[in-house]
Structures are given as structure tokens and as C-alpha cells.
C-alpha positions in Angstrom: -12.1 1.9 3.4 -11.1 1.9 -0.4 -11.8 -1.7 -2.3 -8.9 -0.5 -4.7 -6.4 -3.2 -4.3 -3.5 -3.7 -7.2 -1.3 -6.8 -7.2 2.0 -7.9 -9.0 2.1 -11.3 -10.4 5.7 -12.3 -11.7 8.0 -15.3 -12.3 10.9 -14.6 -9.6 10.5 -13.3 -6.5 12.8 -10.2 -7.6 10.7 -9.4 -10.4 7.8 -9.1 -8.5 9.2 -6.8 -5.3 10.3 -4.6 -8.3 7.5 -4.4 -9.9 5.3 -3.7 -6.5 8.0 -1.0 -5.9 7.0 0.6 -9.1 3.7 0.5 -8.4 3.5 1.8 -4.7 5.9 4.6 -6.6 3.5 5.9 -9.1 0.6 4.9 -7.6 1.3 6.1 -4.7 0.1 3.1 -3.3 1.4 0.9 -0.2 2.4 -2.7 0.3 0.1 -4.8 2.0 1.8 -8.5 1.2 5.3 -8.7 0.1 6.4 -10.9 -2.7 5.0 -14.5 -1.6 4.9 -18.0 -4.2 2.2 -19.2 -1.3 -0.4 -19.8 -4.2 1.8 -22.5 -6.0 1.8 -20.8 -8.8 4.1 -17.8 -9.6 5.2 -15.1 -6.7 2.1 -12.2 -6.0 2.5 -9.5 -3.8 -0.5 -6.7 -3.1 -0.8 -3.0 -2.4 -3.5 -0.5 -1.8 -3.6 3.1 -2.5 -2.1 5.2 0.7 -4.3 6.7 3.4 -4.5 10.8 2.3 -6.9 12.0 4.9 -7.1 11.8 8.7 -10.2 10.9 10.8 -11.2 14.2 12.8 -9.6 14.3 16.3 -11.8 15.8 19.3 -9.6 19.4 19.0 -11.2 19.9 15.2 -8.0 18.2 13.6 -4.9 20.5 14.9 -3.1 18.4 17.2 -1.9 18.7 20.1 -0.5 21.9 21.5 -2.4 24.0 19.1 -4.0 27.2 20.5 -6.6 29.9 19.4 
């Protein structure tokens, strides 16, 4: 598990989805929170780096159907 976690802090609550958009767009990154003002103070919203790799699977990783 990655401890790589960006956040969006903005004024509006529109400011900050578009901003995490952004983000999760050249970050390649996913949301994890959307755009909450929870905190009291300003709206935050959090996203973490998308999962590139697949744990092994008991056929070596080639699914289902797979032969030879």
C-alpha cells in the first residue's frame, strides 16, 4: 500500500471537485473523499495514485480461460 496521498483544499465546493479532477487527470490518481467542508474550515477532498499492478492469481496471472 502506497502512503502517497494528494489533497485539494479550496474555497467552494466547485473549486475543489475541479481541482481533484485535475489532479486524478494528470496524476493519474483516484478519488478517495469527494469535496467535503466537514473540517469547518474550507472544502478538502483526497486522492491516491491508481493501483497499476495486480496481485498474482493461482493460474500465474492469465485469467481465466487461458490455456497452454
Amino acid at each position: 500500500m502506497s502512503d502517497v496521498v494528494y489533497m485539494v483544499r479550496a474555497k467552494s465546493e466547485a473549486s475543489c471537485q475541479r481541482e481533484l479532477d485535475l489532479i486524478c487527470e494528470r496524476m493519474g490518481a483516484v478519488p478517495v473523499t469527494s469535496p467535503t467542508d466537514a473540517a469547518g474550515r474550507d472544502w478538502v477532498a483526497r486522492a491516491v495514485p491508481a493501483r497499476t499492478t495486480k496481485a498474482p492469481t493461482a493460474d500465474g496471472g492469465r485469467g481465466p480461460g487461458v490455456s497452454g
